[in-house]
Every structure is written in structure tokens, then in C-alpha cells.
Wavefront OBJ file of the C-alpha trace (Angstrom):
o trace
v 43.916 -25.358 66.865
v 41.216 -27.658 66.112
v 40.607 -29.062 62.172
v 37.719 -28.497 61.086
v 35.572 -31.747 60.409
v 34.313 -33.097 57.281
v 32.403 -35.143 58.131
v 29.742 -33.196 59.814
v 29.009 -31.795 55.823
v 26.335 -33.067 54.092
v 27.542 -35.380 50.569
v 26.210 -33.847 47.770
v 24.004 -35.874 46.106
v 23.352 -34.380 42.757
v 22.825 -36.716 39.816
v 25.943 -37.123 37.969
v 26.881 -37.957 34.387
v 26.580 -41.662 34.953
v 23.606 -41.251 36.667
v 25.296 -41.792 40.069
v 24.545 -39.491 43.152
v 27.849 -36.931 43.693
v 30.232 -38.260 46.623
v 31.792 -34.737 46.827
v 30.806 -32.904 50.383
v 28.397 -30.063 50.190
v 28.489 -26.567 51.689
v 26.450 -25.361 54.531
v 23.560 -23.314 52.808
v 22.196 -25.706 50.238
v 24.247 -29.179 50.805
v 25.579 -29.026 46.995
v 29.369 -29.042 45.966
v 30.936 -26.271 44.170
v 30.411 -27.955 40.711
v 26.999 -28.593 41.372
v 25.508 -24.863 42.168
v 26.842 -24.825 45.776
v 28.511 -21.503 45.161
v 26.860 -19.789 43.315
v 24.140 -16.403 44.272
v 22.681 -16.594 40.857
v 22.805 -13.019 38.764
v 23.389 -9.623 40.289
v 23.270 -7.203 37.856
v 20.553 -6.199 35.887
v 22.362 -6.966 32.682
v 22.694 -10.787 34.534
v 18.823 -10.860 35.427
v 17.983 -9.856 31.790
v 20.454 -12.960 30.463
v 19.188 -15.194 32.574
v 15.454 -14.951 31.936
v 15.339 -16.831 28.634
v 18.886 -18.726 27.731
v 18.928 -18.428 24.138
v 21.177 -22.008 24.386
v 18.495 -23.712 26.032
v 15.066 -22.339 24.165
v 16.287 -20.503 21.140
v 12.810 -20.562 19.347
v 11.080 -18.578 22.691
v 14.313 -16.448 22.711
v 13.796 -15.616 18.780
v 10.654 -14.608 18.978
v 10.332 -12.447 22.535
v 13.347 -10.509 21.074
v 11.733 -9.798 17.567
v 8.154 -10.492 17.792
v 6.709 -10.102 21.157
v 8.859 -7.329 22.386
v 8.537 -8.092 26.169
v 9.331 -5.503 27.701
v 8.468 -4.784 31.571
v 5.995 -1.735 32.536
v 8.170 -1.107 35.278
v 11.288 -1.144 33.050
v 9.683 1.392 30.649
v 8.484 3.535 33.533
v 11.549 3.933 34.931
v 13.381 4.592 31.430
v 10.983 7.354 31.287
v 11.347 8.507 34.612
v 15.128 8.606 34.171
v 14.327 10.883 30.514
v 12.186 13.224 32.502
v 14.833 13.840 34.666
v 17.713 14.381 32.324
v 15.477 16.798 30.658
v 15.663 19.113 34.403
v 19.690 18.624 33.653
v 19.759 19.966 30.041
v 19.396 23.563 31.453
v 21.923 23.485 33.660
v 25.748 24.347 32.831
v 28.610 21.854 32.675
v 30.464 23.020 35.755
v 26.823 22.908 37.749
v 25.938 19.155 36.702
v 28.721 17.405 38.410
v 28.055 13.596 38.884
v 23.785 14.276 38.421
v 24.247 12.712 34.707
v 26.107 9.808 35.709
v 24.134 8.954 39.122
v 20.938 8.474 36.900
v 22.398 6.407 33.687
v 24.320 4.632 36.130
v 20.692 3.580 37.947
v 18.884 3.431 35.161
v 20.913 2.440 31.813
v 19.280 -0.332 31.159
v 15.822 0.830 31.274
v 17.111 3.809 29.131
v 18.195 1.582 26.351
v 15.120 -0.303 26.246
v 13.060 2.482 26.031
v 15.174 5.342 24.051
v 13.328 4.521 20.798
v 9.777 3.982 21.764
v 10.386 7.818 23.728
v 11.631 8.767 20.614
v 8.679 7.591 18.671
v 6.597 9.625 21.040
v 8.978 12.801 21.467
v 10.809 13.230 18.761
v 14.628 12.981 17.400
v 15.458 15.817 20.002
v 14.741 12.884 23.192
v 16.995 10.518 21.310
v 19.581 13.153 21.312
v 18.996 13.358 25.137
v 19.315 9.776 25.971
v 22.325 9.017 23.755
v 24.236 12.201 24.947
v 23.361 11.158 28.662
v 24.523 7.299 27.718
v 27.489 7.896 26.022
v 28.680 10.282 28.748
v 28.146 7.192 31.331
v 29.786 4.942 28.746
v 32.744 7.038 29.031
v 32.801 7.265 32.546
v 33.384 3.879 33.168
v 35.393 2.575 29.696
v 32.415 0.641 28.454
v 34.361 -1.658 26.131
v 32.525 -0.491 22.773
v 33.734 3.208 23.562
v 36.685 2.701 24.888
v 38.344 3.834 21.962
v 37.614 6.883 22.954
v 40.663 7.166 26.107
v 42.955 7.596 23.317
v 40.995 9.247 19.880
v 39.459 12.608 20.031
v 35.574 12.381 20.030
v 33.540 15.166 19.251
v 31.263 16.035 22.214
v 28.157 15.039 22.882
v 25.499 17.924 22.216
v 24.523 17.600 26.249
v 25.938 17.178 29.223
v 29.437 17.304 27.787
v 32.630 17.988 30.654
v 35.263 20.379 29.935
v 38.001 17.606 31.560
v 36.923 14.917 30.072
v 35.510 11.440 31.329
v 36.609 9.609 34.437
v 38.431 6.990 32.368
v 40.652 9.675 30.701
v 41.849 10.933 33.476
v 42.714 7.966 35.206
v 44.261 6.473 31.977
v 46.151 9.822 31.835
v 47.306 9.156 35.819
v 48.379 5.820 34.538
v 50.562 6.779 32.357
v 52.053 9.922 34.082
v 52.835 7.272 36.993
v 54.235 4.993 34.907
v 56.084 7.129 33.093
v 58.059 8.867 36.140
v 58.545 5.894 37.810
v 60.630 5.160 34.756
v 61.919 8.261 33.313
v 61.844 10.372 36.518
v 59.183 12.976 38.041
v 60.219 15.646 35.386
v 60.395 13.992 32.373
v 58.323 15.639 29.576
v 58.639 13.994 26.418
v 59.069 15.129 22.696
v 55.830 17.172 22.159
v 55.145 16.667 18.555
v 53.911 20.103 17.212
v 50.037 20.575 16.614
v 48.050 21.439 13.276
v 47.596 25.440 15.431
v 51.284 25.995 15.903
v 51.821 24.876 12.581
v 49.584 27.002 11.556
v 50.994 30.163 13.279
l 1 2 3 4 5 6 7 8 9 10 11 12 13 14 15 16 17 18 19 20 21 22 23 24 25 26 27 28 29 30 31 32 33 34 35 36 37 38 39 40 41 42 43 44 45 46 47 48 49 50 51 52 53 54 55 56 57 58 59 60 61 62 63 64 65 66 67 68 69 70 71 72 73 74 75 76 77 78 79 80 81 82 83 84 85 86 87 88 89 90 91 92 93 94 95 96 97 98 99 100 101 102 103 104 105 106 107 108 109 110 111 112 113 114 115 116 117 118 119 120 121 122 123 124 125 126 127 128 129 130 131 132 133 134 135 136 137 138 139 140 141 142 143 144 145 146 147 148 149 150 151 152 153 154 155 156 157 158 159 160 161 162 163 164 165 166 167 168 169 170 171 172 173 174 175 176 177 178 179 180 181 182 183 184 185 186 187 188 189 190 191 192 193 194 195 196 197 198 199 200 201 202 203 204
């Protein structure tokens, strides 16, 4: 098996702290190093595209001020958070066994845009819209153990007033598999616990 040669990559180049041009080899695609950008694809996510756009480390006044005074906020985002409320709208008169993944497959698109926008539809539709978008949210938040509600895998919540699942969210019931794995790999496939009474058969 042949090595593979070095020397047939590019040097790096890139100006270095003391102003000298980086001896490191580059990659392929762009000739850089891995320190100097030669790895990296630049942001994915639309969460990474938004961060990226103004670097509030590197222009903090222009950060400031497009995130309290100018308010800019795409056309296209705010179309499609509308878009996205339209539709959940169709999916409030449906049932909970009926909606199935519908809920999640648009927040999942479209969270972002829905965040943006949930105040200005509000402003034009009402308290009942904000309802909407925060039931619809929250619901997707769940899903996927969204780190401000994750709480919520091991506290009761009270449901949202829409699109609400009997089971619970996705991250329950895998946290729930977790454990029940765990737990018989340890104590054995039929072990059941102490089950501490409830405030009902206390009651009774």
C-alpha cells in the first residue's frame, strides 16, 4: 500500500500571528489548514445562518440596534411564519389521535419563522393566534427535549390548549425506555419497584 504524499498539498499560507505566512499543509478544496478555515462548511442550520449574519463580538453597536431598533426581519421569513400559522389553524379541528406527526412536521420546518413572527400575527389576530403558535411550539419543544423545556421529561405540565397527545412527547417516552432498559438490565426484566401511593388512592 502506497503512503499518501504530502507533498503534492498546497502550504497554507494564511497570515499568522507574527505576521508570517502558515507552513502547515492545506486541504484539497480551499488550500487552508484546519486552524485556518480549511474545515469548516460555514453554518447549517437556520439558527447558525441567523448567528452568523451580524456577530454581536465583532459589531455590537449594528447588532444593538437591528435587534431593538430596526427590527430586520426578512419578508420571506414572515411569509413563511404566516404560512406555517395558516396551516396549524387547518390542524386545530382535527382530533389528537388524527394529527399524528402534522404538528411537528411544520414547527419542525418552520420554528424559526414562527418565533419571529408569533407576536406581530398576534398584533393582527388576536391573543387566540398566540395561543396557536405557542401550543404548536411547545409541543415541538417537547418533541425533541429543547433544553429550556426539558424539565418537562420528569414534572407534570399541564397541556397545551391544542394539539396536545394523549402519550405524551417523543422525549418522554424515550426517557421512559431509558430507564425501563436500564433498570432491567440491572434489577431484572420483572422488576417493578415500590409504587408510592397517589393523592386518588389516597383519596379512596
Amino acid at each position: 500500500m502506497t503512503k499518501f504524499n504530502l507533498d503534492s498539498l498546497p502550504k497554507c499560507g494564511a497570515k499568522t500571528r507574527n505576521g508570517k505566512p502558515c507552513k502547515r499543509y492545506g486541504n484539497k478544496v480551499n488550500g487552508r489548514c484546519k486552524l485556518h478555515g480549511g474545515r469548516s462548511t460555514g453554518a447549517k442550520t437556520k439558527e447558525g445562518k441567523l448567528a452568523v449574519r451580524i456577530n454581536a463580538l465583532l459589531n455590537e453597536f449594528t447588532w444593538y440596534c437591528n435587534n431593538r431598533f430596526y427590527m430586520k426581519i426578512k419578508k420571506s421569513d414572515m411569509h413563511n411564519g404566516i404560512l406555517a400559522y395558516l396551516e396549524l389553524i387547518e390542524l386545530t379541528n382535527m382530533k389528537a389521535l388524527e394529527l399524528k406527526d402534522e404538528v411537528y412536521k411544520i414547527v419542525e420546518q418552520y420554528h424559526v419563522e414562527l418565533e419571529m413572527s408569533k407576536y406581530y400575527i398576534t398584533m393582527r389576530e388576536g391573543a387566540d393566534a398566540l395561543i396557536i403558535i405557542q401550543s404548536a411550539l411547545d409541543h415541538y419543544y417537547k418533541d425533541t427535549a429543547a433544553q429550556h423545556l426539558y424539565f418537562h421529561v420528569y414534572t407534570p405540565l399541564y397541556p397545551a390548549p391544542f394539539f396536545d397527545r394523549l402519550e405524551g412527547s417523543k422525549a418522554q417516552q424515550d426517557k421512559e425506555m431509558q430507564i425501563l432498559i436500564r433498570t432491567a438490565k440491572k434489577k431484572g426484566d420483572y422488576y417493578t419497584g415500590r409504587a408510592s401511593p397517589n393523592t386518588m388512592r389516597k383519596e379512596l
